[in-house]
PAZAPA-4460 file (N, C-alpha, C; in steps of 0.05 Angstrom, whole numbers, plus 32768, in hexadecimal, padded with zeros to 4 digits):
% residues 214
    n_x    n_y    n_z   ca_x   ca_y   ca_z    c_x    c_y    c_z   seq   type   mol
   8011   7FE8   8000   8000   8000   8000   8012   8019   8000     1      X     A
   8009   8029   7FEF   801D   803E   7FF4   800C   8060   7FED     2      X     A
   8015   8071   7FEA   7FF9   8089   7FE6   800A   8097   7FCC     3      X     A
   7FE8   80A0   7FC2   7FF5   80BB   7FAD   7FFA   80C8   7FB0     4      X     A
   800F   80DD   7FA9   8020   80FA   7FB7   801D   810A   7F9A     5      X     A
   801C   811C   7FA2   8021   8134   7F91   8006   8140   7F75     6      X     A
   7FF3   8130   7F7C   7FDE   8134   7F68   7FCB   8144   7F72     7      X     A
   7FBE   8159   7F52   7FB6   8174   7F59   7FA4   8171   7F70     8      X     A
   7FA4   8183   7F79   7F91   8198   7F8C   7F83   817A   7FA4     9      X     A
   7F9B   8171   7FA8   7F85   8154   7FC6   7FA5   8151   7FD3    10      X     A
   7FA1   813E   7FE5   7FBA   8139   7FF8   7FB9   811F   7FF0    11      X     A
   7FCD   8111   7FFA   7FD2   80F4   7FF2   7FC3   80E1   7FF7    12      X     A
   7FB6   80D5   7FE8   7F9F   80BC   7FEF   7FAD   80A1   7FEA    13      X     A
   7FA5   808A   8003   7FB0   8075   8006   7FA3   8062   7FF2    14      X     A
   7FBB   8052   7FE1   7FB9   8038   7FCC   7FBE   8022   7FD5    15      X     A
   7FB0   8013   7FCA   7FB5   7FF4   7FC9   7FC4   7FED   7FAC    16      X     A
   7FDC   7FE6   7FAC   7FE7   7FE6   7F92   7FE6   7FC2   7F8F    17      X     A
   7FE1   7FB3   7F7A   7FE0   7F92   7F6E   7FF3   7F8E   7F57    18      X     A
   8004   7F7E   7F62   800D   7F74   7F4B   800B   7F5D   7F3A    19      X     A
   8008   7F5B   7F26   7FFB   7F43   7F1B   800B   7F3E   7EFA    20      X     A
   800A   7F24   7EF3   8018   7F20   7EDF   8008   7F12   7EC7    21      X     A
   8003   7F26   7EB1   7FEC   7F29   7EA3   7FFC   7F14   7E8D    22      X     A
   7FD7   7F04   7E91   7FE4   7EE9   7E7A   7FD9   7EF0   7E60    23      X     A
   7FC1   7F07   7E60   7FC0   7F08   7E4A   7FB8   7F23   7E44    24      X     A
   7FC9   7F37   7E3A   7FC9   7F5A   7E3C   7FB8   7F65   7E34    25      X     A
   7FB6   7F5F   7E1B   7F9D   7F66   7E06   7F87   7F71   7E1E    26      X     A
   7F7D   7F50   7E2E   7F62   7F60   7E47   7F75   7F69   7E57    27      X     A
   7F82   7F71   7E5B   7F90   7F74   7E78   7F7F   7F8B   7E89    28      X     A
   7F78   7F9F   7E76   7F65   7FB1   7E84   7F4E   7FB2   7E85    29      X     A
   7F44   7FA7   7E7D   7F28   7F9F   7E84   7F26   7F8A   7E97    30      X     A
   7F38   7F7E   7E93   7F34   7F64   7EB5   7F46   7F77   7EC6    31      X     A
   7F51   7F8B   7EC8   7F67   7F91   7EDD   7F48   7FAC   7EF0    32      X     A
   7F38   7FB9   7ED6   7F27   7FD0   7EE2   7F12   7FB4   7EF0    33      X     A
   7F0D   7FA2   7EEA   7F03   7F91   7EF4   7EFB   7F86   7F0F    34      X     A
   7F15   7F83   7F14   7F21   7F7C   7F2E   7F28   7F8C   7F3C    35      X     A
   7F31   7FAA   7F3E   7F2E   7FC2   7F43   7F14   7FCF   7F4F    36      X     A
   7EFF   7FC9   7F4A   7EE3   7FC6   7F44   7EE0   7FAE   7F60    37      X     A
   7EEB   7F9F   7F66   7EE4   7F81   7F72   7EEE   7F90   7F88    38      X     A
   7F07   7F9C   7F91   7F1B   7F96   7FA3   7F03   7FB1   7FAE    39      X     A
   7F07   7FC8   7F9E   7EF8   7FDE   7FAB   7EE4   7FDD   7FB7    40      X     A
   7ECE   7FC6   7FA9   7EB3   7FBD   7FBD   7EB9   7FB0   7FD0    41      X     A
   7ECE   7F9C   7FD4   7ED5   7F8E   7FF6   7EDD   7FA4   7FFE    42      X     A
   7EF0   7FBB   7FFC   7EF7   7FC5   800E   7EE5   7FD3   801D    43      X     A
   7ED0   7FDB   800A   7EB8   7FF5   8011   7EA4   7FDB   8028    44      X     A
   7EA0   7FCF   8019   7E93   7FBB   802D   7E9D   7FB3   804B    45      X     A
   7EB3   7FB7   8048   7EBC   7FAE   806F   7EC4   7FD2   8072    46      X     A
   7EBE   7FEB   8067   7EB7   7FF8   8074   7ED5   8009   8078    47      X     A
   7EE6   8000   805F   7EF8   8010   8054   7EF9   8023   8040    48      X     A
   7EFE   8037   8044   7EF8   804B   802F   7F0A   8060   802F    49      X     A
   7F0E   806E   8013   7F27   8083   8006   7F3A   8071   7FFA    50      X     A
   7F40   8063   7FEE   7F4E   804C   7FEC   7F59   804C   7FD1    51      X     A
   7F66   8050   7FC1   7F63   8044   7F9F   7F7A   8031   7F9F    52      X     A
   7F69   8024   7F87   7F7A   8007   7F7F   7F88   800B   7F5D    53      X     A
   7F9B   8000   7F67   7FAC   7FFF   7F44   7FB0   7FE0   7F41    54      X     A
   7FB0   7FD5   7F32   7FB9   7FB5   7F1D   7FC9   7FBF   7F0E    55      X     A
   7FE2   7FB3   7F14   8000   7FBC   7F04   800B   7FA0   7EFD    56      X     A
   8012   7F99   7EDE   8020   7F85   7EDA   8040   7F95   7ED4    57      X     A
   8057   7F8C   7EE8   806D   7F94   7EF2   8077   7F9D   7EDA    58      X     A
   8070   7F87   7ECA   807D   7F85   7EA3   8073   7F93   7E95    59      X     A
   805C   7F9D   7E96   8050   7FBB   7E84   8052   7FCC   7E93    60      X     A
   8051   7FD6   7EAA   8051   7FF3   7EB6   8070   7FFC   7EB3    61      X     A
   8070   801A   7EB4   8089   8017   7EB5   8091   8022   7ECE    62      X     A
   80A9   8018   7ED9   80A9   8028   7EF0   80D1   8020   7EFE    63      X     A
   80E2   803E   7EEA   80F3   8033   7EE0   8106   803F   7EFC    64      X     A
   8123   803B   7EFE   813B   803D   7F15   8148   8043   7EFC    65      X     A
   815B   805B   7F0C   8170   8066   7F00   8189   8058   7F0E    66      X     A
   819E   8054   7F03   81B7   804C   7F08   81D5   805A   7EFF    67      X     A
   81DC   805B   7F0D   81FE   806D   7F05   8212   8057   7EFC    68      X     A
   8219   806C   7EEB   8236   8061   7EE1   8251   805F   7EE3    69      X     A
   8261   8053   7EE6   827F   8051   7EEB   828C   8066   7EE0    70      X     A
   829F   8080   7EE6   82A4   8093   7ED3   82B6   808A   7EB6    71      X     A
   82C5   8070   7EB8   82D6   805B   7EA9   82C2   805A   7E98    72      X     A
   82A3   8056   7E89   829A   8047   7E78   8297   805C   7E67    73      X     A
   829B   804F   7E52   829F   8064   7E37   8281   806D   7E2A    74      X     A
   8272   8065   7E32   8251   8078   7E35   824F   8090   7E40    75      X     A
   8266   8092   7E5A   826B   80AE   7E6C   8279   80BC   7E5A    76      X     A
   8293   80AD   7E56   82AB   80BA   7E48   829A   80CC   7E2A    77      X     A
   828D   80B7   7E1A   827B   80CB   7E07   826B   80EA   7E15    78      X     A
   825A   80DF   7E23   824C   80FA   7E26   8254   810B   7E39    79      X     A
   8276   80FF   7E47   8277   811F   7E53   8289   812E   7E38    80      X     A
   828B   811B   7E1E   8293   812E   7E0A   8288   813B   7DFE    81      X     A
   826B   8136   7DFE   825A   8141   7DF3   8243   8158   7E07    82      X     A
   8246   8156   7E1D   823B   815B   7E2C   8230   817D   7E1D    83      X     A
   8246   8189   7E1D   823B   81AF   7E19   8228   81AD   7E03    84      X     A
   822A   81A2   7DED   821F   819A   7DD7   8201   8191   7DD7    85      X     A
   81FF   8177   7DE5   81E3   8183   7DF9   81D4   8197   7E06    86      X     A
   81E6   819B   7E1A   81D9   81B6   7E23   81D2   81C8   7E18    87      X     A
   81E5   81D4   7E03   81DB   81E6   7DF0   81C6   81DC   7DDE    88      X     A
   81BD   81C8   7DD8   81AA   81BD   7DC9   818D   81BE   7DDB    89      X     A
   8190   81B8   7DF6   817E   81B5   7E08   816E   81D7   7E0B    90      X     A
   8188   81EA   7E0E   8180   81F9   7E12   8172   8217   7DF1    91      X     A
   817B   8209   7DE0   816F   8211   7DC7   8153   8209   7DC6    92      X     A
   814E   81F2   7DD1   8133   81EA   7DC9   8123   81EC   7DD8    93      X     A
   8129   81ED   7DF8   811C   81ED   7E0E   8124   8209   7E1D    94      X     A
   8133   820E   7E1F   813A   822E   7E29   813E   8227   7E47    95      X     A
   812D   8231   7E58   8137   822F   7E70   812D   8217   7E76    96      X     A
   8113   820A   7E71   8105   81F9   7E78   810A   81DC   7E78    97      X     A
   8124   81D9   7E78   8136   81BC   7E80   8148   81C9   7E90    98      X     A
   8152   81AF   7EB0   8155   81BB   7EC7   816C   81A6   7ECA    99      X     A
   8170   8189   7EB7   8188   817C   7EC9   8183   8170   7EAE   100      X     A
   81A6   8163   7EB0   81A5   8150   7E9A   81C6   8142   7E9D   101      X     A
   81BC   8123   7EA4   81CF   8107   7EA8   81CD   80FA   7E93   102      X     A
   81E7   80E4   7E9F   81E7   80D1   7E8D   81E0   80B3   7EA9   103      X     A
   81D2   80AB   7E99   81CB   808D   7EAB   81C2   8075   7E9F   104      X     A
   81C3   805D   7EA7   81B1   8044   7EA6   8196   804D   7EB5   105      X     A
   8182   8042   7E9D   816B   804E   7EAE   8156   802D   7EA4   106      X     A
   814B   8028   7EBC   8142   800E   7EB4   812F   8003   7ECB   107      X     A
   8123   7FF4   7ECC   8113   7FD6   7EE0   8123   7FD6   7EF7   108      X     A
   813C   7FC9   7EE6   8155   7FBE   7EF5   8167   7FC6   7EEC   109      X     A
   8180   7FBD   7EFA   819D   7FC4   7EEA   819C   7FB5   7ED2   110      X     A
   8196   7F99   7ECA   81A0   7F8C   7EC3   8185   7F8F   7EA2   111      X     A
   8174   7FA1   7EAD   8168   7FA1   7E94   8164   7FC6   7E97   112      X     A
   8177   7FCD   7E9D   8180   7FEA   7E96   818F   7FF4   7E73   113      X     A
   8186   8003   7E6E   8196   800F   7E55   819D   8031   7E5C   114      X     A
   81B0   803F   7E48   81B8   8051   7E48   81A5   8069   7E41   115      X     A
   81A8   8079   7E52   819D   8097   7E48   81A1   80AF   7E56   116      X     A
   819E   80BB   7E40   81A5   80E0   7E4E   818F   80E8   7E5E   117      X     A
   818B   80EF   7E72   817D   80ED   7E81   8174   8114   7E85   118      X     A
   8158   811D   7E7E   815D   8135   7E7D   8140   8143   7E8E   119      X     A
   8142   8153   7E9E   812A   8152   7EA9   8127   816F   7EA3   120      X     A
   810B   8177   7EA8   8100   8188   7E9A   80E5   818F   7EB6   121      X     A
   80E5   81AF   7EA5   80CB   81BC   7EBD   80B2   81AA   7EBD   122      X     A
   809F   81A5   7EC9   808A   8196   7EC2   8074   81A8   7EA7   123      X     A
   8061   819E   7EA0   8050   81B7   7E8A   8067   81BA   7E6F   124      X     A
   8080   81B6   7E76   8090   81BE   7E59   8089   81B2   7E38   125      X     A
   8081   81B9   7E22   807B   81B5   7E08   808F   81B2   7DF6   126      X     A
   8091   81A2   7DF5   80AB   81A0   7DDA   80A6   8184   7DBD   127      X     A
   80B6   818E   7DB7   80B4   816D   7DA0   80CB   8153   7DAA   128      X     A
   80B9   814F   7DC0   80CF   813F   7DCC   80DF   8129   7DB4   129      X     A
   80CE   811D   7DA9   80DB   8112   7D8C   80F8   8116   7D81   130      X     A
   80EE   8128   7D7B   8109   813A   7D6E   8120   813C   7D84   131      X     A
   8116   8148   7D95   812F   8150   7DAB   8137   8137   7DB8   132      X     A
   812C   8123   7DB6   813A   80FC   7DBE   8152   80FF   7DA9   133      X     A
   8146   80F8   7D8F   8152   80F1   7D79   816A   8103   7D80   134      X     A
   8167   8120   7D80   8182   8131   7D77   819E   812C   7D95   135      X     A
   8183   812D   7DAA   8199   8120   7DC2   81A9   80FD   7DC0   136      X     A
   819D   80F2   7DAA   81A9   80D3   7DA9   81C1   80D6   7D8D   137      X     A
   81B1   80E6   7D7E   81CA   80EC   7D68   81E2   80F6   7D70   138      X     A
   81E3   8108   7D8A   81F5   8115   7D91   820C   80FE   7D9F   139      X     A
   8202   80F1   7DB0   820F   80DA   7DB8   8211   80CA   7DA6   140      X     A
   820B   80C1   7D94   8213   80B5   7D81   822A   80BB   7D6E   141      X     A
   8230   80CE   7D5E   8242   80D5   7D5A   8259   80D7   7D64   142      X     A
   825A   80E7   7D83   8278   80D7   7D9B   8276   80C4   7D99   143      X     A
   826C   80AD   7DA0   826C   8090   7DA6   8284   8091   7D8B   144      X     A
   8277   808A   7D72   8286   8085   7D52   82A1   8093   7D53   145      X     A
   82A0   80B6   7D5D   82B7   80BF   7D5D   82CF   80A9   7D72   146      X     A
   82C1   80A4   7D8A   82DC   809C   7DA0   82D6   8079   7D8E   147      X     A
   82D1   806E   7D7D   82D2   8058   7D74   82C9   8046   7D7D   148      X     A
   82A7   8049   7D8D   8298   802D   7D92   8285   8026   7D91   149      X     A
   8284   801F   7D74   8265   8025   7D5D   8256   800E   7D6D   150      X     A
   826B   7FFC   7D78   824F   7FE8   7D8B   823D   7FEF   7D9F   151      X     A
   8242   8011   7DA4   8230   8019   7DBD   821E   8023   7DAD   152      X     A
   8225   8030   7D8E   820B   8046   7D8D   81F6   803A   7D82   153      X     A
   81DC   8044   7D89   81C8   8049   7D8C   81BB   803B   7DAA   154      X     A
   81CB   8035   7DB5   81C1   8029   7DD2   81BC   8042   7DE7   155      X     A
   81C0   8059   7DE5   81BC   8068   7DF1   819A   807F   7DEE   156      X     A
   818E   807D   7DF6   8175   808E   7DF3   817C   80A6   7E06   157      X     A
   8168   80B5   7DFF   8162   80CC   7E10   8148   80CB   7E22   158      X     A
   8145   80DA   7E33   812B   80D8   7E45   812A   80F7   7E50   159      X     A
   810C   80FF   7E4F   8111   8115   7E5C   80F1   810C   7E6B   160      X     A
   80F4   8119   7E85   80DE   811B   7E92   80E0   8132   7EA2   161      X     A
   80C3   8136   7EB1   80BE   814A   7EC4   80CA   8146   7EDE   162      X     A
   80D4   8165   7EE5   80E2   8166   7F03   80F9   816F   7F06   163      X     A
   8105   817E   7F1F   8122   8185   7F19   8121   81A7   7F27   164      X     A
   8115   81C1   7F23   8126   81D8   7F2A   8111   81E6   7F3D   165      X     A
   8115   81F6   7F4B   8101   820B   7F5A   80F3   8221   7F44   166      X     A
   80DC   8223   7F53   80CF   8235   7F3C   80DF   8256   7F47   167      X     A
   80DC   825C   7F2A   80F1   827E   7F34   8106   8281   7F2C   168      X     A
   8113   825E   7F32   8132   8262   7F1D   813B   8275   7F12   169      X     A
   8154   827C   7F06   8155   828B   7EF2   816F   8274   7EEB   170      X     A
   8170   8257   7ED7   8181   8242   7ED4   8196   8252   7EC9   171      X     A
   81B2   8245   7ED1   81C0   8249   7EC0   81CC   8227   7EAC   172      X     A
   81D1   8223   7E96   81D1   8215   7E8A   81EB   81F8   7E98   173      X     A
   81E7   81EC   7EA6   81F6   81DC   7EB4   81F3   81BE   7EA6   174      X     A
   8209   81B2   7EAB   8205   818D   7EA7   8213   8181   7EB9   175      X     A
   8205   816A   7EC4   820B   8163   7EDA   822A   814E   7ED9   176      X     A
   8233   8149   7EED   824C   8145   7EEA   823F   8122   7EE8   177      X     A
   825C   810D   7EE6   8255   80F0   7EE0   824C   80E4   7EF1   178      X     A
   8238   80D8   7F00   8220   80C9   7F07   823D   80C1   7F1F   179      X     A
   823A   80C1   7F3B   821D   80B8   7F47   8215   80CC   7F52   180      X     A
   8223   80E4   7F49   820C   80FF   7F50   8209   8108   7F36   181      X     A
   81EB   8120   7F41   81E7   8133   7F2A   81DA   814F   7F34   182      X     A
   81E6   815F   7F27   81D9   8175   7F2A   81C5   818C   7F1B   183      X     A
   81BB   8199   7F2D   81A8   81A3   7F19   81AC   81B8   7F0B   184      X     A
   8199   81C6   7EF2   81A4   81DC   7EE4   819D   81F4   7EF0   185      X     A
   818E   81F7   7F09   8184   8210   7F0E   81A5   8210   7F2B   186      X     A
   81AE   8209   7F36   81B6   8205   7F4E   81D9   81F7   7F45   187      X     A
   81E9   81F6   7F5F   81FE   81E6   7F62   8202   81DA   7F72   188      X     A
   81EB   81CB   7F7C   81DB   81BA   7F95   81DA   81A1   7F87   189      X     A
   81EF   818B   7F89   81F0   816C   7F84   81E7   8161   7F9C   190      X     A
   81DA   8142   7F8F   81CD   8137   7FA2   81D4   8117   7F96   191      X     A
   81CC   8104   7FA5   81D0   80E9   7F9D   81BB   80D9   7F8A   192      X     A
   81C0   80C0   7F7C   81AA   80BE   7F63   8193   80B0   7F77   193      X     A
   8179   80B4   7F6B   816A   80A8   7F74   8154   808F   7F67   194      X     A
   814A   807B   7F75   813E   806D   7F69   8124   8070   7F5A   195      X     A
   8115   8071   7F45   8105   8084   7F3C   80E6   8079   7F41   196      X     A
   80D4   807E   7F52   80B8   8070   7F55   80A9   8086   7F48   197      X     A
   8095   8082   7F43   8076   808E   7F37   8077   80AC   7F4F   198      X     A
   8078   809B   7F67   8071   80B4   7F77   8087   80CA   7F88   199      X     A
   8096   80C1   7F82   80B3   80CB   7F87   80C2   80D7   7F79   200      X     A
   80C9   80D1   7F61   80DD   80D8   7F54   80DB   80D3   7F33   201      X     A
   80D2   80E8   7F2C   80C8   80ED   7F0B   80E5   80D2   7EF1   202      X     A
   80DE   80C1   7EFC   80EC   80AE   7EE8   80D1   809E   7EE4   203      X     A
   80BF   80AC   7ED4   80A7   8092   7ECD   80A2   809F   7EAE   204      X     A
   80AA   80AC   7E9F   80A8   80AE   7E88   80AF   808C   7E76   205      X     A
   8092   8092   7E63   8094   8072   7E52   80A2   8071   7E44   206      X     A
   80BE   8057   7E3F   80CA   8059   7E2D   80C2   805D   7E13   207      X     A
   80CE   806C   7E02   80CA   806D   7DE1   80B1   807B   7DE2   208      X     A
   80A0   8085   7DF9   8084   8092   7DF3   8094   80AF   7E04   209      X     A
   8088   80C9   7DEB   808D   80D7   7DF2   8073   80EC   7DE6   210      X     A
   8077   8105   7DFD   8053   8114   7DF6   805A   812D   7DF4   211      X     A
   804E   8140   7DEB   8054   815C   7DE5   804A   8166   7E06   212      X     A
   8045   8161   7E18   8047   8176   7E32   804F   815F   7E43   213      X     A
   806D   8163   7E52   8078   8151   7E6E   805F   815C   7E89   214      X     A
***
């Protein structure tokens, strides 16, 4: 059980979170609002109430951990060469409205972790996120070929999600130093990496799905 934090205009309401391992996806939501539906009437019935329930199969939701990297691995070695190059890209397209930007394994697990520039952004921000993936993966791509290790490129994606500066800022254009800290672009206030949940820590953007407002 755990509660929702941070959603408009209410205080945190307590969940019943299920996990379940969907045999067949296609219904997954229609048997998952189903049972949702089931659990909410026992609860109401013995006289429990405020409650919500989620049905999460572990394998479709996403609900990803960030991980740092060794400063030795030549994924670092690329993008702290590329790093300004970014920034200035970040900040052409986005202006002030991107607040931090790493490099990490971002994943489930370590072990089903992959690479990405990790870039966080005001919440409400509009962009073509599309475009600005692609131009942030081209950019790493290119170092990778330059320092000679065409077997890394295209393993690297970009990510940007919501979260990161005080409102009022006035940023100045920063990149964070090599993982296992990072810092942000409004400030020179490092902090340690964190694990990324739904309700904690803005690492829930869908892979490969990206929307015109974070």
């Amino acid at each position: 059980m755990r509660s929702k934090v941070r959603y408009a205009g209410g205080a945190p309401r307590p969940m019943i979170e299920v996990h379940v391992r969907a045999s067949e996806p296609n219904t997954f939501q229609q048997q998952s609002e189903a049972a949702k539906q089931q659990i909410q009437g026992l609860l109401t019935s013995n006289g429990v109430n405020g409650f919500s329930v989620e049905i999460l199969d572990p394998d479709r939701v996403l609900v990803r951990s960030i991980f740092p990297l060794p400063p030795n691995n030549i994924v670092i070695r690329a993008f702290e060469g590329v790093s300004q190059s970014i920034v200035n890209n970040l900040s052409q397209r986005l202006a002030n409205k991107w607040t931090s930007v790493c490099l990490f394994k971002v994943g489930p697990t370590l072990e089903q972790s992959s690479y990405s520039v990790f870039v966080t952004v005001k919440p409400g921000t509009v962009s073509d996120w599309q475009t600005l993936q692609a131009q942030t993966q081209n950019i790493m791509d290119a170092e990778l070929r330059r320092l000679g290790n065409p077997n890394v490129v295209g393993t690297v994606r970009a990510d940007f999600v919501p979260g990161g500066s005080s409102e009022g800022a006035q940023p100045t254009p920063k990149v964070a130093p090599a993982p296992p800290m990072k810092r942000s672009r409004d400030t020179s206030e490092e902090g340690p990496v964190s694990n990324g949940r739904e309700d904690d820590d803005p690492v829930h953007q869908p892979r490969g799905e990206l929307v015109d407002g974070v």
